[in-house]
N, C-alpha and C positions, 0 to 999 in steps of 0.2 A: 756713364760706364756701362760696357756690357753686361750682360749673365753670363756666366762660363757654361759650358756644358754641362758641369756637375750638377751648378747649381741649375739648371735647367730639366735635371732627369730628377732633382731632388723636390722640385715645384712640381712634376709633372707626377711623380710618384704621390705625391699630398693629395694633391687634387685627386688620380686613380682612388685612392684610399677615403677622400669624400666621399663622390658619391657612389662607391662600394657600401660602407658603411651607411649610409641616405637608404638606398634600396632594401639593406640589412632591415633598416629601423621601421621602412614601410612594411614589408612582407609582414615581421612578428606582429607589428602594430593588427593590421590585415588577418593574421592565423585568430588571434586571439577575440576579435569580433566576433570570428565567425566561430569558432570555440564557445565564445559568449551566447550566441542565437542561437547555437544547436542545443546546444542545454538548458536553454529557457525553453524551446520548443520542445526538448524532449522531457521538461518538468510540467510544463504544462497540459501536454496533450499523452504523454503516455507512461510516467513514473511519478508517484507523488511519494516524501521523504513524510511521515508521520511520527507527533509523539503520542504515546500510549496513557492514557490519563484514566483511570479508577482501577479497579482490582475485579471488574468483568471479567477478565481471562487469564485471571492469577488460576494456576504459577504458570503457565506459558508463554504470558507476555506479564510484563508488571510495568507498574508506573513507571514515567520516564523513559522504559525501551524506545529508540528508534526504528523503525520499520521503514521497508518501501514495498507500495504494491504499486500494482504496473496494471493500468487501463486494459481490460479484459474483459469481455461478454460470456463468454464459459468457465461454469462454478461446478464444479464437482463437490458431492459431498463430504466434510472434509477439511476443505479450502475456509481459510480464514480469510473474509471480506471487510474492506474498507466503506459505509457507505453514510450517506449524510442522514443527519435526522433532525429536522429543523435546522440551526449556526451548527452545528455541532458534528462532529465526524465519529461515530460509533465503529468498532472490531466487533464481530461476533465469527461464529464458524457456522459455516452452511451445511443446515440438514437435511433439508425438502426440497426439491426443486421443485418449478411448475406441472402440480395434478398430483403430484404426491399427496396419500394419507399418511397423517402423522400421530402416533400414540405417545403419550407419555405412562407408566405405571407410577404405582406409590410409590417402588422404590426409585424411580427415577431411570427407567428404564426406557430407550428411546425406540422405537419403531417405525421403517417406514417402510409401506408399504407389506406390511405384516411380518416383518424380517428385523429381528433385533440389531441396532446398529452397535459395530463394534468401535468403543469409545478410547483407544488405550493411549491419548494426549488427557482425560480425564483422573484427577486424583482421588474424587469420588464421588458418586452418583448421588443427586437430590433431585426431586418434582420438583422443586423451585417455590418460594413466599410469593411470587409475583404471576401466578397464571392467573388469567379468569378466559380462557376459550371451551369452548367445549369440545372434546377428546370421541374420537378420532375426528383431527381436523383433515378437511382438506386443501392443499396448499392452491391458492387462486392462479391462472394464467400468467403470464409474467412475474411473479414475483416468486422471494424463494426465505422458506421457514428459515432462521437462523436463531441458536442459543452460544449464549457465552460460555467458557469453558468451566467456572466459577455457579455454577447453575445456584447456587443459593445465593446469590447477591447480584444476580445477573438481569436486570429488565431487560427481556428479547422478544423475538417471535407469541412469546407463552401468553404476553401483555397487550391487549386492547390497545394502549398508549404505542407500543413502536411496531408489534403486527408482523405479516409479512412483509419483506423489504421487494420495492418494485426495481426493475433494471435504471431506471431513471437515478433512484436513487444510489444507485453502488458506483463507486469513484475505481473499487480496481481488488486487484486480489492479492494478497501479502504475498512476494516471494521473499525475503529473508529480512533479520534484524539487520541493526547495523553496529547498535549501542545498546548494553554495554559488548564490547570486545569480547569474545571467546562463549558467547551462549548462542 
């Protein structure tokens, strides 16, 4: 027995509609790969998602906050920096750049380059339990002075142990939270 015509436009229509939908299934398959590898690449080499872990930079960031900083070699003073220290990934904010002198007073008063810096992400000024440098330091060539916002429970810059932070060591510069929602 023959096909009729009908059935022969209704065969011809299935099939159209295979590999329509075949093509459909490659491309998305295809968008979403590369979807996948632009994002690993652009996590790996230029945004890194961070969790926030001790109370260094309470209350401006606090435990558990998500941040992301984005791979950057220019720190203005300021700028809140992502950088490694030893396993460990530390936040501090950048005060000194490379050649700056840096003062602290008793009340906790920051100076750089003879110019009191104006601190108003600070709740409230402390020298800090944790210096042992000697005042007026000056900040070494590459690298760059950083204290935590938390100056009294903050091991930074002020501490022999973490120092000046070199460009090797900074992963990138916090542009915004992520979590929780609405801070």
């Amino acid at each position: 027995m023959r096909p009729t015509s009908v059935q022969l436009k209704e065969e011809l229509k299935r099939e159209t509609d295979r590999k329509r939908y075949s093509r459909a299934l490659r491309s998305t398959i295809a968008i979403l790969i590369l979807v996948a590898a632009a994002s690993t690449l652009i996590a790996v080499y230029f945004v890194r998602v961070l969790r926030v872990r001790g109370d260094s930079m309470s209350p401006n960031l606090n435990e558990g906050d998500l941040v992301v900083a984005m791979r950057t070699r220019q720190f203005d003073p300021g700028d809140v920096i992502a950088f490694y220290y030893g396993p460990s990934i530390l936040l501090k904010r950048v005060v000194g750049s490379p050649g700056d002198m840096i003062d602290i007073d008793e009340d906790g008063n920051v100076y750089v380059n003879g110019v009191m810096l104006e601190e108003p992400y600070l709740s409230y000024k402390d020298r800090g339990d944790y210096t042992d440098i000697e005042y007026p330091y000056q900040v070494p060539e590459k690298r760059y002075f950083v204290l935590g916002d938390n100056r009294k429970d903050s091991i930074d810059s002020r501490s022999f142990e973490i120092g000046a932070v070199t460009g090797e060591q900074i992963i990138g510069k916090l542009l915004f939270r992520i979590w929780p929602l609405g801070e």
